[in-house]
N, C-alpha and C positions, 0 to 999 in steps of 0.2 A: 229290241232291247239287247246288248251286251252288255256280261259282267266280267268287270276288271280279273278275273282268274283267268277270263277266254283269251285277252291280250297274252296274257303272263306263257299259258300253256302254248297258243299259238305263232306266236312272236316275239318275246323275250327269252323262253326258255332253249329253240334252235341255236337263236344268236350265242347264248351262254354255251352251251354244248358244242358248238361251233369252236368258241375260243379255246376251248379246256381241251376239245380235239386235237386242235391246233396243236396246244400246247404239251400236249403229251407226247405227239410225233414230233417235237422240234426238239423239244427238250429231251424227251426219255426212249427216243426212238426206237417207240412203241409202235408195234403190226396193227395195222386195221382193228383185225379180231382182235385185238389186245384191248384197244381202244375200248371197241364195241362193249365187251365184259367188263369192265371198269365203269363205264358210264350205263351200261343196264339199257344197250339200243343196240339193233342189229348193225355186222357189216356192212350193208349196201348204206346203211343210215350216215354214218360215220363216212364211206366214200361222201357222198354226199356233202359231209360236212364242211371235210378237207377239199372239195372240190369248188367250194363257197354255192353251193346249189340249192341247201337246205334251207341257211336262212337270208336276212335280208342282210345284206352288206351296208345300209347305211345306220343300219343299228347297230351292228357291232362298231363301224367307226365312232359312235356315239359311245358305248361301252370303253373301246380303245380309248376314246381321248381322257378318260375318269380315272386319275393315279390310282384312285382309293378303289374303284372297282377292277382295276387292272392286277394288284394286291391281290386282292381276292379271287379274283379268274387263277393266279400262279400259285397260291394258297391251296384252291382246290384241287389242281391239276398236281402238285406235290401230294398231295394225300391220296386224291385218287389210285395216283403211279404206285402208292405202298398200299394198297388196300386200306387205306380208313374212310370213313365213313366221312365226305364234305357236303352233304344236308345243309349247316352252318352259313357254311361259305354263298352256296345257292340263295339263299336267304336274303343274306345280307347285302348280295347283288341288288336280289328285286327290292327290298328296302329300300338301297341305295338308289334305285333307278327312280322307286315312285318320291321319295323323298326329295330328291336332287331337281325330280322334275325332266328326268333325260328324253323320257318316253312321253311328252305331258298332252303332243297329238293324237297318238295311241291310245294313248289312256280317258281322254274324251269324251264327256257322255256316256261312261261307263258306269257299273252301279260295285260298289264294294260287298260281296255276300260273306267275306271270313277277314 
C-alpha cells in the first residue's frame, strides 16, 4: 500500500525544488548555500538539484510544460529570493498537478490520508 503524500514527498516535491533551484540561480544568481537556506535543504541537496540528479527529469518536463504551474514555480522562486514564506505556491503546484492529472501514473493506486 502507498499513500498519495509518499508520491508527493518522493517524487513531486524534488521535481518542484528542482525548478525553484533552478530558478533562483538563473534568475537571482543565487550561491548554492544561498539556495540551500531559502528552500530549508542542504548544499549537496541543491548541487544535486542543479545538477538534474535529485529528481526525475521527465516530471519536471511535465511541470515545464503547465503555464499555470510554470507561474507558480516563478511566483515561488520570487518570494523565496526576498524571504517570504511560498507554502502557498507549493500547494497549489500539487493541487495543480493532482487536479490537472499531470502525475496521474504516479498517483496510481494510491490511497489519499489528508
Amino acid at each position: 500500500m502507498r499513500f498519495e503524500v509518499e508520491v508527493v514527498n518522493e517524487e513531486l516535491l524534488p521535481a518542484i525544488r528542482s525548478m525553484i533551484a533552478n530558478q533562483l540561480k538563473q534568475e537571482y544568481g543565487l550561491k548554492q548555500s544561498e539556495i540551500a537556506e531559502k528552500l530549508g535543504v542542504t548544499q549537496p541537496a541543491v548541487s544535486q538539484y542543479l545538477s538534474n540528479t535529485r529528481a526525475d527529469q521527465d516530471i519536471i518536463q511535465r511541470l515545464k510544460d503547465d503555464p499555470q504551474i510554470g507561474i507558480l514555480v516563478r511566483d515561488a522562486a520570487s518570494k523565496a529570493a526576498t524571504d517570504e514564506i511560498f507554502a502557498q505556491e507549493i500547494s497549489e503546484i500539487i493541487k495543480n498537478v493532482r487536479d490537472k492529472g499531470i502525475m496521474k501514473e504516479e498517483f496510481r493506486n494510491t490511497y489519499r490520508i489528508i
